[in-house]
Steps between C-alpha positions, in 0.01 A plus 500: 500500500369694173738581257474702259656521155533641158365197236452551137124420372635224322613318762130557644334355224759239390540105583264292716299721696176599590315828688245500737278780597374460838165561569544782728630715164276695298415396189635601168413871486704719292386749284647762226676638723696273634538296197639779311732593731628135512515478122734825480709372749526154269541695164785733699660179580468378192652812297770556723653164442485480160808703560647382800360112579641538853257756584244441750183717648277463829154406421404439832544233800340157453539340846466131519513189780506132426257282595564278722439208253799618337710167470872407290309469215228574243299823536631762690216702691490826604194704710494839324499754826628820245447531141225323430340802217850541393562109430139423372543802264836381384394160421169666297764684276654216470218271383374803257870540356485125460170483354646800291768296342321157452239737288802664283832290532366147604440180693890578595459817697221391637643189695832668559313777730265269655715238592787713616286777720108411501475086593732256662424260173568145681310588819106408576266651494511676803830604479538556101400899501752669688275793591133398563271767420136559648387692221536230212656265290865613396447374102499221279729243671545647828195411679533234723 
């Protein structure tokens, strides 16, 4: 049975986990278009709960299925069926507003973002970026 539920993205891209795109998916393809709407939606978000922290906005469905190597422990994996532009985009504005803050605020800023939404920092190799991307190498300490 599929079930279906409301999740914040931080609970996405937080704690031991790690996304698969099948190879069945297209690959990373979004343009302007696309991107800009998803970056309104985030600065909406953003603006609205500078006022009211319990607000919350739609930015689309990310649908997900674990693997079935999915044991009690370590790295959580999960086959991404919906979502996949969405979550790769995500984790790109991430890595830029990461890159962003090493560049004007420090080593700090840097590690805090990467380590709490970009890598799964005690992991291998394999299992250390939480989003693989086809289209590159997420930055300086990311890479497995």
């Amino acid at each position: 049975m599929v079930v279906a539920k409301e999740t914040r993205l931080q609970e996405i891209l937080e704690g031991t986990k790690q996304y698969h795109v099948p190879l069945y998916q297209r690959t990373y393809s979004w343009g302007r278009k696309e991107l800009g709407r998803l970056f309104d939606d985030v600065v909406s978000l953003a603006v609205d709960r500078a006022s009211d922290a319990a607000v919350t906005h739609f930015i689309g469905s990310i649908v997900l299925a674990p693997t079935p190597s999915n044991g009690p422990a370590g790295v959580q994996e999960y086959l991404v069926v919906d979502g996949q532009q969405r979550l790769t985009t995500l984790s790109l504005l991430l890595a830029a507003i990461r890159d962003h803050r090493r560049e004007t605020e420090g080593e700090l800023h840097f590690e805090r973002i990467n380590e709490k939404f970009l890598i799964n920092k005690y992991e291998a190799n394999s299992q250390r970026v939480r989003v693989p991307w086809s289209g590159g190498v997420w930055g300086v300490g990311v890479a497995p």
